[in-house]
C-alpha positions as CSV (number, residue, x, y, z in Angstrom):
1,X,113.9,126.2,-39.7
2,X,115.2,125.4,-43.4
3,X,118.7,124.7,-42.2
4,X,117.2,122.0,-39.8
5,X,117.7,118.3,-40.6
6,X,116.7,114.8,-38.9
7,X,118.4,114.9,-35.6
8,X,119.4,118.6,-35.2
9,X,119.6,120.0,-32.0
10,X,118.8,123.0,-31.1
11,X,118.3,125.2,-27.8
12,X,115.1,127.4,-27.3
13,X,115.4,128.2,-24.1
14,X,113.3,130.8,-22.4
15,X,111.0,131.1,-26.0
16,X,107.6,131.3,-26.0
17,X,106.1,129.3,-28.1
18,X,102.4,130.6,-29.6
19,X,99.8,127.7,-30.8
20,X,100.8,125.6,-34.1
21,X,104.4,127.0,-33.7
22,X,105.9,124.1,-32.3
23,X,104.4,121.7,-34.8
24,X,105.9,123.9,-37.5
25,X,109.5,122.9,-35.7
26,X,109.2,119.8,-35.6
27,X,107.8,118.8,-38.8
28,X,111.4,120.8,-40.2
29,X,113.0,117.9,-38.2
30,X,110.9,114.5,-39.4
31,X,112.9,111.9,-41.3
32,X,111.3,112.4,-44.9
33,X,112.0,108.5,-45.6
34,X,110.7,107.1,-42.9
35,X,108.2,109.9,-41.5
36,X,109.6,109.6,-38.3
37,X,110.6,112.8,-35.8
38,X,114.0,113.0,-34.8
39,X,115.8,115.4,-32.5
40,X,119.2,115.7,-31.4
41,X,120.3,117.3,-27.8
42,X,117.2,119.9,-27.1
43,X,117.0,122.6,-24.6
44,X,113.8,124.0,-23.1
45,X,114.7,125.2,-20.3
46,X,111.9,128.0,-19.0
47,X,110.1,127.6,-22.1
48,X,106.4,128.7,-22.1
49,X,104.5,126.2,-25.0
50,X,101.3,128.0,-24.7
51,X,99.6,125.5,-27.4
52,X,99.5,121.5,-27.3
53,X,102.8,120.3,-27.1
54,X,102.8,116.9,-29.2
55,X,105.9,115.5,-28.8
56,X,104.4,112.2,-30.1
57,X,106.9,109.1,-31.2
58,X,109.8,111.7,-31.3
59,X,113.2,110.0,-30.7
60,X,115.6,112.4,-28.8
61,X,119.3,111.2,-30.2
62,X,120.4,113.4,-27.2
63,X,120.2,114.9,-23.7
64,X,116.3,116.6,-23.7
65,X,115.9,119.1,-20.7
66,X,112.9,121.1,-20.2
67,X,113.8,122.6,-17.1
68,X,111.5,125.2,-15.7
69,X,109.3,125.1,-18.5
70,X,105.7,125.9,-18.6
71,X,102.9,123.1,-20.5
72,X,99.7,125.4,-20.7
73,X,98.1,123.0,-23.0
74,X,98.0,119.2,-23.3
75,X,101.8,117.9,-23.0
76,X,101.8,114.4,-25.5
77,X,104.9,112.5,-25.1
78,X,103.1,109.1,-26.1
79,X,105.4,106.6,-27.6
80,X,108.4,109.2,-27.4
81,X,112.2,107.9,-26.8
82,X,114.6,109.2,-24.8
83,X,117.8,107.7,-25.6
84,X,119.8,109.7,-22.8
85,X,118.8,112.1,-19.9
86,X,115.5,113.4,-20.0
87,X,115.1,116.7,-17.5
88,X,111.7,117.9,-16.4
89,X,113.1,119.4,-13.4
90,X,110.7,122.3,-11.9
91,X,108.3,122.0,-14.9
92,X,104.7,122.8,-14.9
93,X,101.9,120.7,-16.7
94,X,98.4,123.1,-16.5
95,X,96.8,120.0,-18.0
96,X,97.5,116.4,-19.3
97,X,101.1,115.4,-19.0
98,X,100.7,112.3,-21.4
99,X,103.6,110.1,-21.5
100,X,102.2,106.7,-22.4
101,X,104.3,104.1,-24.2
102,X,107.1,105.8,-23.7
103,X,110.8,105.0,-23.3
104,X,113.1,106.4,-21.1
105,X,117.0,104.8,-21.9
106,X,118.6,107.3,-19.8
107,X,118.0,108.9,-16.5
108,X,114.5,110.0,-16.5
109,X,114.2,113.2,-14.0
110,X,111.2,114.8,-12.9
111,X,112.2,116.8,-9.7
112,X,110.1,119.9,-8.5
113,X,107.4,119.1,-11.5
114,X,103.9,120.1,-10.9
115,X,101.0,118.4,-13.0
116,X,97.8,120.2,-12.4
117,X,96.0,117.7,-15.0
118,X,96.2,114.5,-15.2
119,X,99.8,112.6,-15.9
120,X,100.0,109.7,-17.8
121,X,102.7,107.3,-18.2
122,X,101.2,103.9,-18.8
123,X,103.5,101.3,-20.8
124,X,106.2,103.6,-19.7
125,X,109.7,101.7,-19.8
126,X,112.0,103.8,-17.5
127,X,115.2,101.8,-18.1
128,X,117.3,103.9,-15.9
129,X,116.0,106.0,-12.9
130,X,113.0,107.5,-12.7
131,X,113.1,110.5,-10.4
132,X,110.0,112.4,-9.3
133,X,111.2,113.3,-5.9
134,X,109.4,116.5,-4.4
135,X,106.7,116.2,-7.6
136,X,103.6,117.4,-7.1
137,X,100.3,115.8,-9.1
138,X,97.1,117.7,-8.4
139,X,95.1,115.1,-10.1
140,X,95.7,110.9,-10.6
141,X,99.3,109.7,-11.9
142,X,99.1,106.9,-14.0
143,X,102.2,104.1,-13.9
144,X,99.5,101.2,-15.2
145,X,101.5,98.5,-17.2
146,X,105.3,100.6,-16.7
147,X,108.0,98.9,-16.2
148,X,110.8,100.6,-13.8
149,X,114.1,98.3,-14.3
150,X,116.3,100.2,-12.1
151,X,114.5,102.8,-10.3
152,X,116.1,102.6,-6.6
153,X,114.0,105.4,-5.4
154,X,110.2,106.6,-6.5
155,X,109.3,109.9,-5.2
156,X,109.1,111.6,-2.1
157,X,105.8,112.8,-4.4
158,X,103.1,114.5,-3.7
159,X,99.1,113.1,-5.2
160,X,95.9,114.8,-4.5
161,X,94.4,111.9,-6.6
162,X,95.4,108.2,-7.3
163,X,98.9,106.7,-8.0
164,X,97.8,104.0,-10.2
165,X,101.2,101.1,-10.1
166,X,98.4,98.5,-11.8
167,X,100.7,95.8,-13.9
168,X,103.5,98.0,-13.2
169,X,107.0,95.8,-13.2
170,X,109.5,96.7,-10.6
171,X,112.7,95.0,-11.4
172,X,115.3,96.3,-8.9
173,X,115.1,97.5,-5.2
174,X,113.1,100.1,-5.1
175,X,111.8,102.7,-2.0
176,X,108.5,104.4,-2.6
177,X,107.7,107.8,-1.1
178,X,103.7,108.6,-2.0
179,X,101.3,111.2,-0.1
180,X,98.4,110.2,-2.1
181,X,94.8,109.4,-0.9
182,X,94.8,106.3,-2.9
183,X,97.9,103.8,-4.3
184,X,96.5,101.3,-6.8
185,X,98.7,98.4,-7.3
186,X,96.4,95.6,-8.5
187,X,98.4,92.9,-10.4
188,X,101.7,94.7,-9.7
189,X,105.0,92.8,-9.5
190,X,108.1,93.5,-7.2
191,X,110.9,91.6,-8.2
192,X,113.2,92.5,-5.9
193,X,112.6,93.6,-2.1
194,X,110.8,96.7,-2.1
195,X,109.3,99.7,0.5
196,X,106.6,101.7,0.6
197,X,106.2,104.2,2.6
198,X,103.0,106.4,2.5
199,X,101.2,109.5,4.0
200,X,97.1,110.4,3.7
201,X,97.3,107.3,1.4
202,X,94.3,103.9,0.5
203,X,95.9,101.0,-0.6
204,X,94.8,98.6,-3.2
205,X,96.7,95.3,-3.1
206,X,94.8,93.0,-5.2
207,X,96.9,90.2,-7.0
208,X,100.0,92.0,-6.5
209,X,102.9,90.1,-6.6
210,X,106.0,89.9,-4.1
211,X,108.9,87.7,-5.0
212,X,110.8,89.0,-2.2
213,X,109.8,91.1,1.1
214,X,107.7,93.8,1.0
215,X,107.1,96.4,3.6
216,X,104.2,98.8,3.5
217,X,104.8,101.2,6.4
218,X,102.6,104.6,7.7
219,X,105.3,107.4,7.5
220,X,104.8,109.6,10.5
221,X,106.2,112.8,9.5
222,X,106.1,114.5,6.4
223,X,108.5,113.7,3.6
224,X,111.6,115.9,3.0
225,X,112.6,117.8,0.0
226,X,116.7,117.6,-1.3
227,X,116.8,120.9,0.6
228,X,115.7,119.5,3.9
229,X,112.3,121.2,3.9
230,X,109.2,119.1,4.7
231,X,107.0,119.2,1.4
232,X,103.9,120.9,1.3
233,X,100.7,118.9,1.8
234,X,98.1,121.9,1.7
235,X,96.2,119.5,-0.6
236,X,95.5,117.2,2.3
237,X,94.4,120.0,4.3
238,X,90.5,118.3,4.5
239,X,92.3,115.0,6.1
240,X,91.3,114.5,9.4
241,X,94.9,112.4,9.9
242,X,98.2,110.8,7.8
243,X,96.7,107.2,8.6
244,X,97.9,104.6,5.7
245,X,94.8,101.9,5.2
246,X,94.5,98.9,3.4
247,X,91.5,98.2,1.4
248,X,92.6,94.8,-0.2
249,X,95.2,91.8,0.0
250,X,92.8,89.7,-2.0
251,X,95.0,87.0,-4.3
252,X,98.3,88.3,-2.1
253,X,101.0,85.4,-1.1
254,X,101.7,87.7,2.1
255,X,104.0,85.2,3.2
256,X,106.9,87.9,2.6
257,X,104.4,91.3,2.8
258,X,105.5,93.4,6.0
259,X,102.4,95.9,7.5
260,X,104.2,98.6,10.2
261,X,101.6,101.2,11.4
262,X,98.8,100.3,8.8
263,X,95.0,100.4,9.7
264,X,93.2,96.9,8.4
265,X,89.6,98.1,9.6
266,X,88.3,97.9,5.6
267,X,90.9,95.6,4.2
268,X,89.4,92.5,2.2
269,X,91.7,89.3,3.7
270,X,89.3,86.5,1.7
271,X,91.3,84.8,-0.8
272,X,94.8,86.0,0.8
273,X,97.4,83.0,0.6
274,X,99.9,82.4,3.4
275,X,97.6,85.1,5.4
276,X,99.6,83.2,8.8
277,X,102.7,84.7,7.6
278,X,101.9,87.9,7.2
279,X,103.9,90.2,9.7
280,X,102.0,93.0,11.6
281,X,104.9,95.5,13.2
282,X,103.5,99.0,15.3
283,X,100.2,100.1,15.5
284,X,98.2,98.4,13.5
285,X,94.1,98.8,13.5
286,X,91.5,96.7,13.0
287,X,87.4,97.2,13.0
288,X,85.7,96.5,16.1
289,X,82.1,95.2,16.9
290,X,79.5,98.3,17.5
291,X,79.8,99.7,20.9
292,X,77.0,100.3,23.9
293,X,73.9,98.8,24.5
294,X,71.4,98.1,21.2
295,X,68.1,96.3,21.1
296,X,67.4,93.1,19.0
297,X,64.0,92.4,19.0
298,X,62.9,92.6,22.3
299,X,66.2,92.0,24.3
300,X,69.0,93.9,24.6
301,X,72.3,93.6,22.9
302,X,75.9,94.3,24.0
303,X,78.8,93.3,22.3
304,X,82.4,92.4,24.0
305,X,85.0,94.8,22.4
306,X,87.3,92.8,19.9
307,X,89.4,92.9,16.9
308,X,87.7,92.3,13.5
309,X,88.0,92.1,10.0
310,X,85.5,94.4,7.3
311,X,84.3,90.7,5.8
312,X,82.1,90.4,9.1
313,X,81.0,93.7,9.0
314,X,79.5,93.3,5.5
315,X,77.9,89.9,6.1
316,X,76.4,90.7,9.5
317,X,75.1,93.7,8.3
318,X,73.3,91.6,5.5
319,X,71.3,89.6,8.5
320,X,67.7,90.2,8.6
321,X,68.4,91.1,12.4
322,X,71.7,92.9,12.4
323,X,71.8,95.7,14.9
324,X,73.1,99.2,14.0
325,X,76.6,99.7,13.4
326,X,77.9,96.8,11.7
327,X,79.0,98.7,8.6
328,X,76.9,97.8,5.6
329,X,79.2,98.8,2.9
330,X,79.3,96.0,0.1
331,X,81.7,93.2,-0.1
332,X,83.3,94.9,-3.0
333,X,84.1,98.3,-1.0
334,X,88.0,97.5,-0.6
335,X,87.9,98.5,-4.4
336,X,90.1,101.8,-5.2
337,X,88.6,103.8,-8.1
338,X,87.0,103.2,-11.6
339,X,87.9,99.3,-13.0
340,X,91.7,100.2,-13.4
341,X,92.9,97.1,-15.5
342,X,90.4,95.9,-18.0
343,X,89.4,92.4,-18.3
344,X,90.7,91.6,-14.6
345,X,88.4,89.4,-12.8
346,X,86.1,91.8,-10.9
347,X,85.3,89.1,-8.2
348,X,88.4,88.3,-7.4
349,X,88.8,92.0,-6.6
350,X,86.1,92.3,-4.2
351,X,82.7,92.0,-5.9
352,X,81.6,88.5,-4.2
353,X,79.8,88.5,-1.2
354,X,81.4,85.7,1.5
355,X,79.9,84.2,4.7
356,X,80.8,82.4,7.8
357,X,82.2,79.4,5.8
358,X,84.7,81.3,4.2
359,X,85.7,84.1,7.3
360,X,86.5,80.9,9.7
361,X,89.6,80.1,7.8
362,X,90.8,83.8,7.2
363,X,90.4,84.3,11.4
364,X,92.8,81.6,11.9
365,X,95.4,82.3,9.8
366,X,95.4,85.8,11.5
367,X,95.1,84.3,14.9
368,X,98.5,82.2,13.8
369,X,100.1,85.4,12.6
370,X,99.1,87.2,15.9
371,X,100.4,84.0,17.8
372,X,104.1,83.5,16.0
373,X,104.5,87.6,17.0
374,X,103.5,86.5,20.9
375,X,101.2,88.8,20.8
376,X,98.5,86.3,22.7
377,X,95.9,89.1,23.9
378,X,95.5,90.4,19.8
379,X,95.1,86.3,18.8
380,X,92.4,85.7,21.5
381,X,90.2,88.3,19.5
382,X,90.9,86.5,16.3
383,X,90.2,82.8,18.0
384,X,87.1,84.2,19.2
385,X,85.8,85.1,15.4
386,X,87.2,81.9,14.4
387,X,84.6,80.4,16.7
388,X,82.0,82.8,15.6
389,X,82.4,82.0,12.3
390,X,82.1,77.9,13.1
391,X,79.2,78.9,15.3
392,X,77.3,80.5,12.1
393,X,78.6,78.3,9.5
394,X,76.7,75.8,7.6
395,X,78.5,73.3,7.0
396,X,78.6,71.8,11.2
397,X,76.3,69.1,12.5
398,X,73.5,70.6,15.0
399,X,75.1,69.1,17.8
400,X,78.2,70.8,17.1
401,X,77.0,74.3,16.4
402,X,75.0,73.6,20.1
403,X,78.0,72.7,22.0
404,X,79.4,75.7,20.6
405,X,76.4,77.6,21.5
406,X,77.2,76.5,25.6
407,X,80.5,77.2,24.9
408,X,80.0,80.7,23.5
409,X,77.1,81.4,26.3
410,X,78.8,80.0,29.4
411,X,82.2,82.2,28.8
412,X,82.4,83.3,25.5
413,X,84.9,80.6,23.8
414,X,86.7,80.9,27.2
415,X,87.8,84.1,26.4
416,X,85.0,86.1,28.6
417,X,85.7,85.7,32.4
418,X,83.3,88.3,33.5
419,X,80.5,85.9,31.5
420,X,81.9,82.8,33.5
421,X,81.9,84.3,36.5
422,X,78.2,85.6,36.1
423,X,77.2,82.0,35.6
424,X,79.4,81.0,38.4
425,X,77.4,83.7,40.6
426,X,74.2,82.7,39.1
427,X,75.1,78.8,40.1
428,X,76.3,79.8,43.8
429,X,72.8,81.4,44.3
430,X,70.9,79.0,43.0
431,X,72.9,76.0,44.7
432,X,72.3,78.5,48.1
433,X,68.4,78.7,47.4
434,X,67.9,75.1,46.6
435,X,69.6,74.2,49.9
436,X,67.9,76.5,52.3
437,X,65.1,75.5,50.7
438,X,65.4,71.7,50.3
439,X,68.7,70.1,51.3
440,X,69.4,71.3,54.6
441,X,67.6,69.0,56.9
442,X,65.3,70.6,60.2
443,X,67.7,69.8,62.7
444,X,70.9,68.5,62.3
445,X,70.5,64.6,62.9
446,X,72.0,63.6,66.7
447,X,73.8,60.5,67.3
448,X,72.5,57.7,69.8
449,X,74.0,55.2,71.4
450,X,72.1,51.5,72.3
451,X,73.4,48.7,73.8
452,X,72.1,45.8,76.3
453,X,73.7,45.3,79.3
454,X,74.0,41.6,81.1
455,X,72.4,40.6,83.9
456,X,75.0,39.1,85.4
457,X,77.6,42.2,84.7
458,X,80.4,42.7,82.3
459,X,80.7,44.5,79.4
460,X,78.6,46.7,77.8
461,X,78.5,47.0,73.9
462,X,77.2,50.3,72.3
463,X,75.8,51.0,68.7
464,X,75.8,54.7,67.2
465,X,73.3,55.2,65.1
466,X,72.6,58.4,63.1
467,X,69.1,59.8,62.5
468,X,67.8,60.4,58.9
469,X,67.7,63.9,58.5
470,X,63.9,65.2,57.9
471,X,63.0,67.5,55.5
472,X,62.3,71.0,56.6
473,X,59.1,72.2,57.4
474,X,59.2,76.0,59.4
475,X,61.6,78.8,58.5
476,X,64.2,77.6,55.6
477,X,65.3,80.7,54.8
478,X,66.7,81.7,58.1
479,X,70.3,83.0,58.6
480,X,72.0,80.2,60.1
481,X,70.8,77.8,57.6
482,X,72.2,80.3,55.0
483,X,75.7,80.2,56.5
484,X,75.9,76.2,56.2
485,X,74.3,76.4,52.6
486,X,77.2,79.2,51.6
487,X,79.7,76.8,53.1
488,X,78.1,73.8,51.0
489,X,78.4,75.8,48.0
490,X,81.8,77.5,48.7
491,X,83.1,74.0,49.0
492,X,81.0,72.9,46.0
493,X,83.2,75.4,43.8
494,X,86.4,74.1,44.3
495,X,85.2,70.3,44.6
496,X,85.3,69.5,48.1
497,X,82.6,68.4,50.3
498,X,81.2,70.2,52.7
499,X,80.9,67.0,55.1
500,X,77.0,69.0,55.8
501,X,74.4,66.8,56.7
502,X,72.2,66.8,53.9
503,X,68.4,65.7,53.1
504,X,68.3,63.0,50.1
505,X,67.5,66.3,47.7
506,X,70.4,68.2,49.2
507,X,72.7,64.9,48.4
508,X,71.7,65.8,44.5
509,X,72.0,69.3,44.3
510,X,75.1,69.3,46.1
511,X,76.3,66.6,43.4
512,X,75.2,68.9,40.8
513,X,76.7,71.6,42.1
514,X,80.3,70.4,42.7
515,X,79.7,69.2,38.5
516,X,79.3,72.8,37.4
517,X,80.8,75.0,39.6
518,X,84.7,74.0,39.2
519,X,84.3,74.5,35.6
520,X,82.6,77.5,35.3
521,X,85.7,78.8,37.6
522,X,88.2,77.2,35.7
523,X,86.5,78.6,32.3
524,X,87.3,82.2,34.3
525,X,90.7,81.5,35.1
526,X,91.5,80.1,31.3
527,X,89.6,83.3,30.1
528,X,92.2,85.5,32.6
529,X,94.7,83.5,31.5
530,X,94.3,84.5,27.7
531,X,93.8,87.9,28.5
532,X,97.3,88.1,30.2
533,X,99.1,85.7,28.4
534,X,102.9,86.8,26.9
């Protein structure tokens, strides 16, 4: 160590390194004027450093390649610089890997590393590539604040914790390759058009920013390693599935965000700008209402099966009278994680509760969205929460929120044919029951004929008259007079009349009836109609 200067390199490859032995290095290499470490071109390949490795604000002058080497203890490269290659190909971190603040001016390479502690590298500047393809972390890696100005490719890596991108800068094209149960990217920015594709993994989009498109797609089948092997996921072995969910788009421009495969059951859409532009490729999910039969009260419950969004869930489970199953986790459960970005606004990333008033707008932006993909079956679930929502909300006159109320009971928004054609059955009977019973007269009235005829001869001139028809008085409910009621009501339906003779209250009813028949049928037919719509 005496013959060492500022900026020496030297190659220790395969040495073990015993506690305090590594300080004693590079304290023979710190720049007496300044007090600063510097290195020259430094090999460690299959080093063991069995101590803490503090590799604090050293500047390595050259190529720095740990290659296979072995971190028992805490690993500190905070505020370090790399001013050319740095190679931590097949290392091992047993704890912290702490790379905070630090700059990578060359090629930063982290193939094959495994980091069974935590990993660290927030206010990292990776000016070149960063490569952590086939990297394991068996704890959170931390990318909060980096900035990644030419990475073209992050990962295939593997995260039993959280990826944490918060105020990370992406400033190139970029592909991400994550199997991670949770990617936190509140505040991050994508300069450039960007992919993510993800395994196992819970997304946090909060106040991200895309300046270009963005697609966030489920990756079916497990990532590859550069020898063509699939990588090892035996730290997902507890996941029921690979399923990619979204637990927030709060403060999102998702005009140029691109969902393929992704499930939406818990995302947080309130707040979301340009939600009608998002596009929604493949499979993806949404919550649904509770299913079978529940009691409210006294009367039983059912709900039609729809599409909707977790911000319904949370305030119909706050209801005084919500039935089970709505899910009752707080407004604020899209949140990944601890706070990851102090002195963000916590409301804005899910804390606030919202209501009817503010769900109404957020169901048709999606319904637009479902509409400019044609996909007019998925947007009639959306219309339908839209209307929900207006129903509920506070802000409409009572005789608004009533005619919604008919509209919602008689055929659900005219999206429920089997509740119009209840009603329509319910009206046929009723119409059939009123007319045995009152409108069809006794007998059907007979015609008679009068006339005079001269004494002297000639002709004879004749009147027709018609009897008034008289109101029942035996049998009504026989079964002829339910055949002409049926025809009454048949014709009712599609308004025609029935040309029946009919008592003065038959006259009404059949009035009545040919008013509300036709368009409970045609409230059927438009429900059909959106059902099977292309």
């Amino acid at each position: 160590m005496a013959g060492l200067v500022p900026g020496s390199s030297f190659d220790h490859r395969g040495t073990t390194f015993p506690p305090l032995l590594l300080a004693d290095l590079l304290n023979a290499v710190r720049d007496p004027a300044t007090g600063h470490l510097r290195v020259g071109t430094v090999r460690f390949d299959a080093a063991t450093l069995e101590g803490e490795a503090d590799f604090e604000s050293v500047t390595f002058e050259g190529d720095a390649t740990f290659e296979a080497a072995t971190f028992k203890g805490d690993a500190t490269f905070r505020s370090a610089t790399f001013e050319r290659t740095a190679t931590f190909r097949s290392v091992t971190f047993k704890t912290v890997a702490d790379f905070g603040s630090a700059t990578f001016e060359g090629d930063a390479r982290f193939r094959w590393a495994t980091f069974m502690g935590d990993a660290g590298y927030e206010s990292v500047t990776f000016e070149r590539g960063a490569e952590f393809r086939s990297a394991t972390f068996q704890r959170d890696a931390t990318f909060r604040w980096a900035t990644f100005e030419r990475a073209v490719s992050l990962g295939p890596l593997v995260c039993a914790g959280r990826v944490v991108l918060s105020a990370a800068v992406f400033g190139s094209p970029v592909t991400l390759f994550f199997a991670a149960r949770q990617l936190e990217c509140r505040r991050t920015r994508w300069s450039s058009t960007a992919e993510i594709r993800l395994r196992y993994t819970r997304v946090d989009l909060t106040h991200a920013v895309f300046e270009y498109p963005l697609t966030i797609a489920a990756q079916r089948d497990p990532f590859l390693r550069p020898d063509g092997q699939r990588m090892a996921e035996t730290l997902f072995a507890t996941e029921p599935n690979a399923s990619v969910r979204v637990a927030s788009l709060r403060g999102v421009d998702a005009s140029h965000l691109v969902l393929s495969d992704i499930d939406l059951s818990e995302c947080l859409f309130t707040g979301t700008v340009h939600l009608d532009r998002v596009h929604l490729e493949g499979a993806c999910l949404f919550a649904t209402v509770p299913s079978g039969r529940h009691w409210r009260a006294w009367r039983p419950v059912r709900f039609t099966q729809r599409r909707t969004i977790a911000e319904e869930h949370h305030w119909r489970a706050r209801q005084p009278a919500a039935v089970p199953g709505w899910n009752r986790a707080a407004a604020g459960a899209g949140r990944v994680g601890p706070a990851a970005v102090p002195g963000l606004d916590e409301a804005a990333a899910g804390a606030v509760h919202v209501g009817p008033l503010q769900l109404a707008p957020v169901y048709r932006a999606l319904r637009k969205a479902f509409e400019d993909g044609k996909h007019e079956p998925g947007a009639a679930d959306f219309y339908y929460g839209e209307m929900e929502m207006r129903r509920h909300a506070d802000d409409i006159p009572r005789s608004e929120r009533s005619l919604l109320t008919a509209y919602w009971a008689l055929s659900g928004y005219g999206l429920r044919a089997s509740r119009a054609l209840g009603w329509l059955a319910a009206c046929m009977l009723a119409t059939i029951v009123l007319l045995m019973g009152f409108g069809l007269p006794e007998n059907d009235p007979k015609q008679r004929a009068t006339g005079i005829v001269p004494a002297g001869g000639g002709s004879v001139t004749f009147e027709i008259e018609k009897a008034d028809p008289h109101n029942p008085t035996g049998n009504r409910f026989t079964g002829k007079r339910f055949e002409k009621a049926l025809k009454v009501t048949l014709n009712s339906v599609v308004f025609r009349s029935s040309g029946q003779d009919l008592t003065t209250t038959g006259t009404y009813i059949e009035m009545i009836s040919r008013l509300t028949e036709p368009v409970l049928l045609g409230l059927a037919i438009l429900a059909v109609r959106n059902r099977v719509k292309r």
